[in-house]
Kinemage of the C-alpha trace (Angstrom):
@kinemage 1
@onewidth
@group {chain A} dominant
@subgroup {mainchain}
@vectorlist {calphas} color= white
{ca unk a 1} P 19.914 2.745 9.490
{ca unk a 2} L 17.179 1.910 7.045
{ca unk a 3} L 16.800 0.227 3.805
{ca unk a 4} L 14.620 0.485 0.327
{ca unk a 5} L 11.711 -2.307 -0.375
{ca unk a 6} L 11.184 -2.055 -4.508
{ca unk a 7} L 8.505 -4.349 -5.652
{ca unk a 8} L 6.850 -4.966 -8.443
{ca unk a 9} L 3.287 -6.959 -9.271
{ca unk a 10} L 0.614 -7.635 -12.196
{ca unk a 11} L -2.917 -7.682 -11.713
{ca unk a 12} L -5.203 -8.123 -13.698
{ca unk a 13} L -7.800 -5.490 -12.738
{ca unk a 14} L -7.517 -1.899 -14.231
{ca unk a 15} L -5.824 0.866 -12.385
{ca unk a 16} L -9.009 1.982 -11.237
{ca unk a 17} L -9.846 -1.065 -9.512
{ca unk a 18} L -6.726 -0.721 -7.809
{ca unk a 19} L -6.492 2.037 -6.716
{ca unk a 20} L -9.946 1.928 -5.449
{ca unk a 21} L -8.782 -1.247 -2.985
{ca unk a 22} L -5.796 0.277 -1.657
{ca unk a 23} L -7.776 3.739 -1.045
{ca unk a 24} L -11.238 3.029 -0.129
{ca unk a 25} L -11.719 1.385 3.563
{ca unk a 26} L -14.248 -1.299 2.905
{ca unk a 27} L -12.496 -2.547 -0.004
{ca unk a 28} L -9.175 -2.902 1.735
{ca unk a 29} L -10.617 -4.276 4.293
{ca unk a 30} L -12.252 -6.939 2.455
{ca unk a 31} L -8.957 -7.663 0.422
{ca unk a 32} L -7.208 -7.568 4.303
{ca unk a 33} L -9.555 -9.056 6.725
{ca unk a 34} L -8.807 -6.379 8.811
{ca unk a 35} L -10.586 -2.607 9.136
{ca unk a 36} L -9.308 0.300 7.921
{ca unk a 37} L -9.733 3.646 7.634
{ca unk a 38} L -8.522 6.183 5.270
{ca unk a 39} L -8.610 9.484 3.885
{ca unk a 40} L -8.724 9.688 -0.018
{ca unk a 41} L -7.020 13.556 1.045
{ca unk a 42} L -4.150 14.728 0.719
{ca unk a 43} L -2.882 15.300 4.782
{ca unk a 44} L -5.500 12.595 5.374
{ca unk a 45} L -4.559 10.021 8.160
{ca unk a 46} L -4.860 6.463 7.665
{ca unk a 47} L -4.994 3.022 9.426
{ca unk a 48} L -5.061 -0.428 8.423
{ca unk a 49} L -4.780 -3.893 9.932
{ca unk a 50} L -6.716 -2.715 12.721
{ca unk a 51} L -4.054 0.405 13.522
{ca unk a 52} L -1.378 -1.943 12.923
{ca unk a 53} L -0.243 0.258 10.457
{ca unk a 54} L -0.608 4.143 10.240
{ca unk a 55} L 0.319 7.119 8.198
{ca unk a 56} L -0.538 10.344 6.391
{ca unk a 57} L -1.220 10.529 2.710
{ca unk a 58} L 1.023 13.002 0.920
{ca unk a 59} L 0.429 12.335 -2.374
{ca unk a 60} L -2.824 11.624 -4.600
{ca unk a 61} L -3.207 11.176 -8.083
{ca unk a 62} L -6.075 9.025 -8.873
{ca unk a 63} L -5.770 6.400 -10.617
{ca unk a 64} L -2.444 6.483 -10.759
{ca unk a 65} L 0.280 7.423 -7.657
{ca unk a 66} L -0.020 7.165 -4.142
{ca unk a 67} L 2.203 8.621 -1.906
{ca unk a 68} L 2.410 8.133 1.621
{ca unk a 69} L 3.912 8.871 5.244
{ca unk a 70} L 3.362 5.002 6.311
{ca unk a 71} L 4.995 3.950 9.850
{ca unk a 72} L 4.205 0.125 11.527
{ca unk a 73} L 3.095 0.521 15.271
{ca unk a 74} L 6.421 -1.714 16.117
{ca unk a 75} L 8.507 1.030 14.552
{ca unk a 76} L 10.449 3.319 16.989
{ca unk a 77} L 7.711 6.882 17.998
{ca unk a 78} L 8.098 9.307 15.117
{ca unk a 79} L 9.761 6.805 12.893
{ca unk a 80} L 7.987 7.232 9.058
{ca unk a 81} L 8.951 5.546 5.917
{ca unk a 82} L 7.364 7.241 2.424
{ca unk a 83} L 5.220 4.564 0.419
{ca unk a 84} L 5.041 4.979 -3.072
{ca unk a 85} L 2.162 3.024 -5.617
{ca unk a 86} L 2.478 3.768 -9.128
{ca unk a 87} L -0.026 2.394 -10.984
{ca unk a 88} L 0.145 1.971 -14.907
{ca unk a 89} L -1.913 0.719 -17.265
{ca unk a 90} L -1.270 -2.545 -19.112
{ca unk a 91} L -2.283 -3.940 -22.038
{ca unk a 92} L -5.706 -6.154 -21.515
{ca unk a 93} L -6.715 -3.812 -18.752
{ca unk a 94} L -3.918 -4.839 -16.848
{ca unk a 95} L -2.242 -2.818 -14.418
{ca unk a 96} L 1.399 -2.549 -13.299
{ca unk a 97} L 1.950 -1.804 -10.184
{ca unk a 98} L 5.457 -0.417 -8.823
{ca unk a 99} L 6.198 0.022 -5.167
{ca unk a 100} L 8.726 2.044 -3.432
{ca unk a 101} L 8.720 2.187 0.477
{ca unk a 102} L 12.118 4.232 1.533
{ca unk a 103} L 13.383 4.472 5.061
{ca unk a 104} L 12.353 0.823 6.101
{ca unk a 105} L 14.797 0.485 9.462
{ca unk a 106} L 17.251 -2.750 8.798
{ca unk a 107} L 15.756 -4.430 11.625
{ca unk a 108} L 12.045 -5.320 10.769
{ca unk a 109} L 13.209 -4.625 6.991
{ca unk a 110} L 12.936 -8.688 5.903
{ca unk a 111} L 9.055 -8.506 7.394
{ca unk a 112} L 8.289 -5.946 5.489
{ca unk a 113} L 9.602 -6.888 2.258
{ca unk a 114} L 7.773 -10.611 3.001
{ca unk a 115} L 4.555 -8.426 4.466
{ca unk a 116} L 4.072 -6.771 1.387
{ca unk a 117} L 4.389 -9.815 -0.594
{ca unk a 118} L 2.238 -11.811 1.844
{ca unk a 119} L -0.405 -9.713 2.849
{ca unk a 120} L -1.074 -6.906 -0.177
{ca unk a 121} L -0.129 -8.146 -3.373
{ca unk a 122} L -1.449 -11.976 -2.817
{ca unk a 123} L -4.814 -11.205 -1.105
{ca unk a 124} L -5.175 -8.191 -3.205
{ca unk a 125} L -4.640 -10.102 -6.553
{ca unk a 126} L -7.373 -12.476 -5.383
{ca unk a 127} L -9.315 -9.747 -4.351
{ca unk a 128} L -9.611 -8.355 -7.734
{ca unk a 129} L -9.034 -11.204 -10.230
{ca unk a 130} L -12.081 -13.378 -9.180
């Protein structure tokens, strides 16, 4: 069984900017405190949180949509959920950005939806709104 996570968050950094931390390795790892590394390709791997996390990109539209094969190294072997990031841009250079991650299982599904909260959208807002 798995479950949906649906977010939504602010920041007050252009799409660009954005998309640029979640995409390029040094800057998500300074938002993170942990390394990544990661393809800007489409059937590009991925890891993050020192290979905490992992995936395959299947979707990139700079600046604005990122889709991804994303699977936590907890998770069951061959068990993927599909991350979504939809950027859009705000008025004030603003950007909206809308999060999907499908196919979460119902076990670690109340981490995740804290994790994302917790350890992307915070550290990233202060990442980008100094």
């Amino acid at each position: 069984m798995t479950k949906t996570i649906r977010q939504t968050v602010t920041i007050d950094a252009a799409p660009k900017l954005v998309f640029g931390a979640l995409m390029n390795e040094k800057r998500h790892a300074k938002f993170t405190g942990e390394a990544a590394a990661i393809s800007r390709k489409v059937g590009g791997t991925f890891t993050c949180y020192g290979g905490y996390i992992s995936g395959i990109n299947l979707e990139i539209e700079a600046p604005r949509r990122i889709v991804q094969a994303w699977r936590s190294q907890t998770w069951p072997e061959g068990a993927y959920s599909i991350v979504t990031f939809a950027l859009a841009r705000k008025k004030g250079g603003r950007t909206r950005l809308s999060f999907t991650q499908v196919g979460v299982p119902v076990s670690d599904f109340r981490d995740k939806s804290k994790g994302w909260r917790t350890h992307y959208w915070k550290p990233l807002k202060a990442y980008l709104e100094k």
